[in-house]
MIRORO-98331 format. One record per residue (C-alpha): residue in three letters; y, x, z. Coordinates in Angstrom, 2 decimals. Layout:
<torvexs>
{torvex 'ALA'; {Y; X; Z}}
...
</torvexs>
This chain:
<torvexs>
{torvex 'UNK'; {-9.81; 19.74; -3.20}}
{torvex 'UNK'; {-12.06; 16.34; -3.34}}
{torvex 'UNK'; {-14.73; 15.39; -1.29}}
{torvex 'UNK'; {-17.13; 13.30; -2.27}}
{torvex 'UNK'; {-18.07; 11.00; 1.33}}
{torvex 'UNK'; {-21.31; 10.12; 2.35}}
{torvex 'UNK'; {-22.68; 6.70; 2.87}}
{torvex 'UNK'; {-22.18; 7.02; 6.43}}
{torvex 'UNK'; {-18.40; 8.59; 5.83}}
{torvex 'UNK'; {-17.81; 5.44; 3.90}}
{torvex 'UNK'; {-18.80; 3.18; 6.34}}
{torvex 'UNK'; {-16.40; 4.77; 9.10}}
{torvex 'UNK'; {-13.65; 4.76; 6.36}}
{torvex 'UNK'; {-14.18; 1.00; 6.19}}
{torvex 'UNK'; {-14.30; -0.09; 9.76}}
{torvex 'UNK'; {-10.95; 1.81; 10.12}}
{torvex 'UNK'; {-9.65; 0.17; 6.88}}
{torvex 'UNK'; {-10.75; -3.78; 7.89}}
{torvex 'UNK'; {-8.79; -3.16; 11.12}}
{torvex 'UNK'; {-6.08; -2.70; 8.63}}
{torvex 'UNK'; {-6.36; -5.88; 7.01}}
{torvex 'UNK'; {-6.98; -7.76; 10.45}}
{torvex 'UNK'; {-3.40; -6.45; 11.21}}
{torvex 'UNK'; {-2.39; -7.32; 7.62}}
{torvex 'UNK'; {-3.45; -10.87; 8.26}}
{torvex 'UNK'; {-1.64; -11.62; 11.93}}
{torvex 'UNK'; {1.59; -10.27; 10.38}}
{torvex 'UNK'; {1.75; -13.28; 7.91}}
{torvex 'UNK'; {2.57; -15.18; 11.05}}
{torvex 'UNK'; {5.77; -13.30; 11.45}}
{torvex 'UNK'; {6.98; -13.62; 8.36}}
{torvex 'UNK'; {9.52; -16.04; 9.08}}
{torvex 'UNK'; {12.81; -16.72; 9.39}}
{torvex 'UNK'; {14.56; -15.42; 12.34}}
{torvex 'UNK'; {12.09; -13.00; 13.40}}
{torvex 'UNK'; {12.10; -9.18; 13.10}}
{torvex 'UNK'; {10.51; -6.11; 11.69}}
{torvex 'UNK'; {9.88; -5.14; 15.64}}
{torvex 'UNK'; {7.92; -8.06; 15.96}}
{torvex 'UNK'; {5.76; -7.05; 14.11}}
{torvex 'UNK'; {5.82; -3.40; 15.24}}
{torvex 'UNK'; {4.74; -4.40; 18.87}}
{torvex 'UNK'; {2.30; -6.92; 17.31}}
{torvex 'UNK'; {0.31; -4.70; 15.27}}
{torvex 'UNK'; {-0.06; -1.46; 17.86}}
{torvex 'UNK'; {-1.02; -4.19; 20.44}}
{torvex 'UNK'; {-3.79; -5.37; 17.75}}
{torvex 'UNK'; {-4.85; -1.85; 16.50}}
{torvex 'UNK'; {-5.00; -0.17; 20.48}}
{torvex 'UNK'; {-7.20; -3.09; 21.53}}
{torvex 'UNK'; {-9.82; -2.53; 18.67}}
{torvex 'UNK'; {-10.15; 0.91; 19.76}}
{torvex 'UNK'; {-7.94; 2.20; 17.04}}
{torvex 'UNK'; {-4.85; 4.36; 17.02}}
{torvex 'UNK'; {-2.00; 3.89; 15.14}}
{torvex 'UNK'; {-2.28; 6.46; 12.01}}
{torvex 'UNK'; {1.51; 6.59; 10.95}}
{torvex 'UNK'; {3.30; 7.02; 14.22}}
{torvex 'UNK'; {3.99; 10.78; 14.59}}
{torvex 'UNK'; {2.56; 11.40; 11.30}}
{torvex 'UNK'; {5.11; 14.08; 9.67}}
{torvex 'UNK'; {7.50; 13.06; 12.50}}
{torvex 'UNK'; {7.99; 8.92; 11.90}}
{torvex 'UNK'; {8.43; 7.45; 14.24}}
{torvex 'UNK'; {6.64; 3.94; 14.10}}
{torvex 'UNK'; {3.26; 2.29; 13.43}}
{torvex 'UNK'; {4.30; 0.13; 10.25}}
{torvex 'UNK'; {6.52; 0.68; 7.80}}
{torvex 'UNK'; {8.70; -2.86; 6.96}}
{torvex 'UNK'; {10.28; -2.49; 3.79}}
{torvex 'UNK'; {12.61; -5.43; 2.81}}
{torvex 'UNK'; {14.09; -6.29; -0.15}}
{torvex 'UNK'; {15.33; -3.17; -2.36}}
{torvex 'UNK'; {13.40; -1.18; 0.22}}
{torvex 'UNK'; {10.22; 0.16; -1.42}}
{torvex 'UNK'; {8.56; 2.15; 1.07}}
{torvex 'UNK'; {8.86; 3.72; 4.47}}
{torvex 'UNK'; {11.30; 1.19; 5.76}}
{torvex 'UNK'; {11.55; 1.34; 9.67}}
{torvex 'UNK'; {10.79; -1.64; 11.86}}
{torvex 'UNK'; {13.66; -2.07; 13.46}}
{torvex 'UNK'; {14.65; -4.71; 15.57}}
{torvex 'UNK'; {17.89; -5.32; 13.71}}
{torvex 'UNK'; {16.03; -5.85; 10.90}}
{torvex 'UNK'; {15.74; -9.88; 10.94}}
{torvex 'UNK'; {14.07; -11.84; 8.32}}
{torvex 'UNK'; {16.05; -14.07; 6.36}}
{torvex 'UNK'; {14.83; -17.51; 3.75}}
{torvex 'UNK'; {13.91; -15.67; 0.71}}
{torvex 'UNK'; {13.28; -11.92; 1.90}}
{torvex 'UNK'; {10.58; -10.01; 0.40}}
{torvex 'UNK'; {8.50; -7.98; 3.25}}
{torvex 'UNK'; {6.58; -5.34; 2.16}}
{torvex 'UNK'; {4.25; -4.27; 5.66}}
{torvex 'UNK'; {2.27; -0.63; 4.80}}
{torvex 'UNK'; {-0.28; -0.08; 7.87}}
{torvex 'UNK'; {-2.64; 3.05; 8.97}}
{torvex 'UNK'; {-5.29; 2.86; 11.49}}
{torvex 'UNK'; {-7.37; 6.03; 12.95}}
{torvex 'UNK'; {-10.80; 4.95; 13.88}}
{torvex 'UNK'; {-13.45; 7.18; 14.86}}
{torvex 'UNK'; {-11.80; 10.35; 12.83}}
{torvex 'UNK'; {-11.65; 8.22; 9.48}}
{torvex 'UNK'; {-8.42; 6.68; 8.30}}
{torvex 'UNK'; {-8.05; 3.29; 7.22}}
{torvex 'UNK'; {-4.50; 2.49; 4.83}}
{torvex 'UNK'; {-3.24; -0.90; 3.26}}
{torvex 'UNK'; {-0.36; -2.62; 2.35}}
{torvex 'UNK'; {0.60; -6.17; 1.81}}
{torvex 'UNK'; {3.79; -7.91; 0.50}}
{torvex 'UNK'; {5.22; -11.18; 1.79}}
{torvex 'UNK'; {7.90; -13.81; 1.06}}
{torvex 'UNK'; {9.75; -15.10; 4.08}}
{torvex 'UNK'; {9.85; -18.89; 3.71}}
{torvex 'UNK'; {10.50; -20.10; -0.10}}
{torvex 'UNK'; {11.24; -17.77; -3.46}}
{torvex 'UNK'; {14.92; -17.55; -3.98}}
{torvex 'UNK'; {13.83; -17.59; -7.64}}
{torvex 'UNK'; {11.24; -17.33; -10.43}}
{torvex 'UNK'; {10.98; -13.62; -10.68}}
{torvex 'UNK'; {10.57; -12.84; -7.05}}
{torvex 'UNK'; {7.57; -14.92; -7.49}}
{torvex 'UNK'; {6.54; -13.19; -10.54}}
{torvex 'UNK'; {7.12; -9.76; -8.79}}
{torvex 'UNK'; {4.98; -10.18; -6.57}}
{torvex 'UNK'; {2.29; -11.71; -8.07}}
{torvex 'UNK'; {1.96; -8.93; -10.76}}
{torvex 'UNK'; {1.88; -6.25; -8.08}}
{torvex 'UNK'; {-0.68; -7.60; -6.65}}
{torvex 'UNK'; {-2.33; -8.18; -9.74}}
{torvex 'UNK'; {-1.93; -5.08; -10.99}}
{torvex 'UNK'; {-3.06; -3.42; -7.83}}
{torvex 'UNK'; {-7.14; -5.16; -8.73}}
{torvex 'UNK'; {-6.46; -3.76; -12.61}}
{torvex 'UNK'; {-6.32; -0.54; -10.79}}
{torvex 'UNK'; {-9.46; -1.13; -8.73}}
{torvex 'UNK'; {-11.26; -2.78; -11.73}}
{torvex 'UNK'; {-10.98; 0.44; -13.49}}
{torvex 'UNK'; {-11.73; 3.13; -10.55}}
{torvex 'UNK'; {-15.41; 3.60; -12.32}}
{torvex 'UNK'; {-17.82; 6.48; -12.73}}
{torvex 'UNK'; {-17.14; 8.02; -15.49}}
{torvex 'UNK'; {-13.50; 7.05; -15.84}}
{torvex 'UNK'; {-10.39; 9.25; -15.32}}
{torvex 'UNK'; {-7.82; 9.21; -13.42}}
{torvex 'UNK'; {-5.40; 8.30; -16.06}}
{torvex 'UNK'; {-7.42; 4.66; -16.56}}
{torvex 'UNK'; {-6.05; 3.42; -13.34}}
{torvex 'UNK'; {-2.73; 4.41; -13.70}}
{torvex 'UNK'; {-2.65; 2.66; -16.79}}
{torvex 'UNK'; {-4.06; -0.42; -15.55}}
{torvex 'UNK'; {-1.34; -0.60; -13.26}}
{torvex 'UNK'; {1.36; 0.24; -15.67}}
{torvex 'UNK'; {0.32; -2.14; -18.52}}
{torvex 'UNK'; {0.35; -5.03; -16.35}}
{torvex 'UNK'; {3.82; -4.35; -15.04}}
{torvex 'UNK'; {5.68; -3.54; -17.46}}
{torvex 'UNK'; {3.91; -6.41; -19.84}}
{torvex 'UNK'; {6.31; -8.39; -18.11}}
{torvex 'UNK'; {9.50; -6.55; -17.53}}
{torvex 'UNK'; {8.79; -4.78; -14.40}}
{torvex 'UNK'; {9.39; -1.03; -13.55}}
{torvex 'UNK'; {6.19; 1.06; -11.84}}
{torvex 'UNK'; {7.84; 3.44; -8.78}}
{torvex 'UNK'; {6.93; 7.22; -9.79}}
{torvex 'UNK'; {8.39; 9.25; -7.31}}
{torvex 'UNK'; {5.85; 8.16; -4.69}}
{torvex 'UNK'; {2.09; 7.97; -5.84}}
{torvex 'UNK'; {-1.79; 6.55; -4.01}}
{torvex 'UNK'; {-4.01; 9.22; -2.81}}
{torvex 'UNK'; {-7.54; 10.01; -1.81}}
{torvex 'UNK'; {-8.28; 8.90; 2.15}}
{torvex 'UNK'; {-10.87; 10.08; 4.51}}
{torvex 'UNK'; {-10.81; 11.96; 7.47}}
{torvex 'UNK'; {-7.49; 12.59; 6.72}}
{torvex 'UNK'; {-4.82; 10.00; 5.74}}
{torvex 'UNK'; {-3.70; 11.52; 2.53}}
{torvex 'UNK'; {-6.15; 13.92; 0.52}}
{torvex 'UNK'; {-6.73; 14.94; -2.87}}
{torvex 'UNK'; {-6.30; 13.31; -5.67}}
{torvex 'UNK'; {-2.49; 11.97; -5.82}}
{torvex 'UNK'; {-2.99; 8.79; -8.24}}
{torvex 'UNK'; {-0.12; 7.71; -10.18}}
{torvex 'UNK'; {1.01; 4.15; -10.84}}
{torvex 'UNK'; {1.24; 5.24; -14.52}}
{torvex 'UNK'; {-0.68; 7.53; -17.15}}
{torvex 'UNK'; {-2.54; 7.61; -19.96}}
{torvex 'UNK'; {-6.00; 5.84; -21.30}}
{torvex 'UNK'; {-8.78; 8.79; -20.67}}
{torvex 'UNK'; {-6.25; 11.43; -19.06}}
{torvex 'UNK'; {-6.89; 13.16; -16.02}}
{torvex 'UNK'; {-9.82; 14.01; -13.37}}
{torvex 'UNK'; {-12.90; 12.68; -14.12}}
{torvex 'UNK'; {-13.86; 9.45; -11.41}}
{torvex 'UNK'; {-17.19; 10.02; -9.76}}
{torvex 'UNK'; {-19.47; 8.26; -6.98}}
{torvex 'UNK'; {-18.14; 8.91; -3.72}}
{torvex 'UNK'; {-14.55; 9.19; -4.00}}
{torvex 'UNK'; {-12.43; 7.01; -1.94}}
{torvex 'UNK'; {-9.14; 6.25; -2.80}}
{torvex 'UNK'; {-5.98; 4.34; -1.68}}
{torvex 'UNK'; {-4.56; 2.78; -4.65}}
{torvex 'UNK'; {-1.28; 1.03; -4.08}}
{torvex 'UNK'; {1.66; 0.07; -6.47}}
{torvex 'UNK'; {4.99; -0.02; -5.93}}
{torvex 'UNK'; {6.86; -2.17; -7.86}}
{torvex 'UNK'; {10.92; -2.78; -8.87}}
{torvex 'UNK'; {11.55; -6.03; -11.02}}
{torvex 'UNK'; {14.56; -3.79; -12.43}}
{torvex 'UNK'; {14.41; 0.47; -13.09}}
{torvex 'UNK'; {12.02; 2.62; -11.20}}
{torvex 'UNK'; {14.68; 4.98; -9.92}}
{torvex 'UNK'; {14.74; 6.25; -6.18}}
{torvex 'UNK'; {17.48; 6.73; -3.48}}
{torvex 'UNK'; {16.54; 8.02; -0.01}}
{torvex 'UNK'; {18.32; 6.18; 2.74}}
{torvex 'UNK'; {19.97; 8.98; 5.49}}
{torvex 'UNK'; {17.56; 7.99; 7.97}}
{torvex 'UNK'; {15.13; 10.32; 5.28}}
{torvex 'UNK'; {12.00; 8.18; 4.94}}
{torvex 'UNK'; {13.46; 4.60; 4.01}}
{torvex 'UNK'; {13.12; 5.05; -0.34}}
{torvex 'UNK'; {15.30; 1.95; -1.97}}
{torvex 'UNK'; {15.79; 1.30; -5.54}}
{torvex 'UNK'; {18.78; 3.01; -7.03}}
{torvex 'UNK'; {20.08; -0.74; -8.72}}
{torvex 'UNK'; {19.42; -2.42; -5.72}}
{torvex 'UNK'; {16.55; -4.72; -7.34}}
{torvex 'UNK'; {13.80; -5.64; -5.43}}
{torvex 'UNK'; {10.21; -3.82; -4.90}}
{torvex 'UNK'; {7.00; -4.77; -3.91}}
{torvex 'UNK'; {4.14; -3.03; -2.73}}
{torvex 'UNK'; {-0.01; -4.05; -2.38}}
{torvex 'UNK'; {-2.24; -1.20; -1.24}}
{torvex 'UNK'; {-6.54; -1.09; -0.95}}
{torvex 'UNK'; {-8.97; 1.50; 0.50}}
{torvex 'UNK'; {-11.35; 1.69; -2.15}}
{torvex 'UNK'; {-14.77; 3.63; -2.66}}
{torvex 'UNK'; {-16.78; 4.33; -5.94}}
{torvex 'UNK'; {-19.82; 3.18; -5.82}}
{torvex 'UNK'; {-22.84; 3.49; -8.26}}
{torvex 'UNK'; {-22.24; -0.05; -9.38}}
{torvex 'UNK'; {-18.34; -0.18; -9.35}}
{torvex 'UNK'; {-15.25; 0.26; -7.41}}
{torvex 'UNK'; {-15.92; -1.42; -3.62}}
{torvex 'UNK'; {-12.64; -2.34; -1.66}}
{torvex 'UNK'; {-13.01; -1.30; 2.26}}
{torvex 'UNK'; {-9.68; -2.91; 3.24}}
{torvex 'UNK'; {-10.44; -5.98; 2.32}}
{torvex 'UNK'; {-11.59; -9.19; 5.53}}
</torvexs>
């Protein structure tokens, strides 16, 4: 079921999702060589505690941690591990949930560790990320839920790319994953109808090769099945009268 928030549900969604992208933010600084996934782990609780915040993953359907570091051919749910040191080239995806004041907060950010190894690791992520605010531009009134999927999936696959399907966005509020599940793919007009008050995580996950899944046998870390590389951008978004508003972003 959807519920529409309130003004004043919004708001509380938003001060949870900006401590999000204050975490988001710091963790560029360990994206570099020689440092670890755990670094970043202990960084960000340390952050999110000391705003008043508490960690929304950790414990949340038994992981274990308060990011997930996916590297590489890791497209979600990778574990922060502290064997799990950053190399010249490595693509970082950080995903990162803060509880505030019973509202969730959810965002995700990819980064390269030093240089580009080549041309379409750049390219991969700069179309996730672009196709992440295709999404946003068309979370409207009046829309459906199929409009943002497509967004998403026209601008990645316009050059090559492969949308992940097994693993979807979702609706956020009080708790971290409600109603609706939103697809990184659909059709043009398809789907629930968008309406004023609905706030949504939209987040793709992208392979530059094909979209199929493996689960790793720690059962959360989800890799591509060729072993090309993913990327992943996430927003807390809420329609507004006059168009989509992002809550996650500083």
């Amino acid at each position: 079921m959807i519920r529409l928030k309130s003004p004043e549900e919004i708001v509380k969604i938003e001060v949870a999702a900006k401590i999000v992208a204050e975490v988001l933010m710091r963790l560029s600084e360990y994206a570099v060589v020689g440092a670890s996934a755990y670094d970043m782990e202990m960084a960000a609780t340390e952050f999110i505690h000391n705003r008043g915040g508490t960690p929304a993953f950790k414990g949340y359907g038994g992981y274990p941690y308060t990011l997930c570091v996916s590297v590489n051919d890791e497209i979600i749910h990778g574990f922060p591990s502290r064997d799990k040191i950053f190399a010249a080239g490595d693509i970082v995806s950080v995903d990162c949930g803060v509880l505030k004041d019973g509202y969730y907060g959810d965002a995700a950010k990819t980064f390269v560790v030093d240089e580009f190894l080549n041309e379409r690791d750049r390219l991969l992520l700069e179309k996730t990320e672009e196709s992440l605010y295709e999404g946003i531009r068309a979370a409207v009134a009046g829309n459906r839920l199929g409009d943002i999927g497509h967004a998403v999936q026209t601008c990645v696959e316009g050059v090559g790319f492969s949308v992940i399907r097994d693993y979807v966005g979702h609706g956020i509020g009080s708790s971290l994953h409600e109603d609706p599940h939103i697809p990184n793919f659909g059709r043009q007009g398809s789907g629930m109808l968008l309406r004023v008050g609905m706030t949504l995580a939209i987040e793709p996950m992208v392979a530059s090769g094909q979209y199929n899944v493996e689960l790793l046998e720690d059962g959360w870390t989800a890799v591509t099945a060729d072993g090309s590389r993913a990327a992943h951008f996430e927003h807390d978004i809420a329609i507004m009268e006059d168009g989509p508003r992002i809550l996650s972003r500083l």
